[in-house]
C-alpha positions in Angstrom: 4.0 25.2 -7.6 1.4 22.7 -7.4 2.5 18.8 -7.6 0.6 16.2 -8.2 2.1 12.5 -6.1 1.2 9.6 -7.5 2.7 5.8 -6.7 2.2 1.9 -7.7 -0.1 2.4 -10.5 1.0 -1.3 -11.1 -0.3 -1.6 -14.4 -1.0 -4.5 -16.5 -1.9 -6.6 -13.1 -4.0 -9.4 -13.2 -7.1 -10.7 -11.4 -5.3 -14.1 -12.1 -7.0 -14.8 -15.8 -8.8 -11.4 -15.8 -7.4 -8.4 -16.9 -7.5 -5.2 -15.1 -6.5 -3.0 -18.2 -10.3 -1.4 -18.1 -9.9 -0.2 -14.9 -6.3 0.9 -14.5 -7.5 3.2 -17.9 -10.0 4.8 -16.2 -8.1 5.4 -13.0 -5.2 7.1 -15.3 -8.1 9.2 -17.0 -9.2 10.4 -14.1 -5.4 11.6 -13.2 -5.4 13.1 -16.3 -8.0 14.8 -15.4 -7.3 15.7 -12.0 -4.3 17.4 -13.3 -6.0 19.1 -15.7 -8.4 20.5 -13.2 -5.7 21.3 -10.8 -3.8 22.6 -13.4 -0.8 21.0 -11.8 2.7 21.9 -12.6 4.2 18.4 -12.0 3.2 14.8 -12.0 5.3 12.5 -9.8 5.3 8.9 -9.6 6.6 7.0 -7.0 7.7 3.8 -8.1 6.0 0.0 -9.6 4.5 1.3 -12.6 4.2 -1.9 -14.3 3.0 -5.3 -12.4 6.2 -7.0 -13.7 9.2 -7.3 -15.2 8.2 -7.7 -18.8 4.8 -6.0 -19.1 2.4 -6.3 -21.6 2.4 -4.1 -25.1 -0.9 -3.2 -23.7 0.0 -1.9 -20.3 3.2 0.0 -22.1 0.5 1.7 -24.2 -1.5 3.2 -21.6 1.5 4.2 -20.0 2.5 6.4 -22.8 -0.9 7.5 -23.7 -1.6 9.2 -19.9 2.6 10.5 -19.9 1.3 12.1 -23.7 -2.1 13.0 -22.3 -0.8 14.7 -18.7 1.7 16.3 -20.7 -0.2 18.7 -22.3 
């Protein structure tokens, strides 16, 4: 069984005004693809998904879209 660990992805985290959202896409493409390659049998994550309590709409979105992508 090949696992994939994963932890503190942290998204919708701020630069304080600037957004990070660009970057925290590509790093979750490139776990997508990763696990793809890998052709993993699980994807864990370890804890602090989001940056905050209350993320954004935006952060939630890319959240689903990589769980929906790395599901496949």
């Amino acid at each position: 069984m090949k696992i994939l660990h994963t932890a503190d992805w942290h998204l919708g985290k701020r630069l304080e005004s600037f957004s990070r959202i660009d970057e925290q896409r590509e790093v979750l493409d490139e776990i997508c693809v990763i696990a793809e390659r890998e052709q993993v049998d699980a994807v864990i994550i370890a804890g602090d998904l989001f940056d905050n309590f209350n993320p954004t709409i935006e952060a939630v979105e890319l959240f689903y879209k990589t769980l929906k992508t790395v599901g496949k």
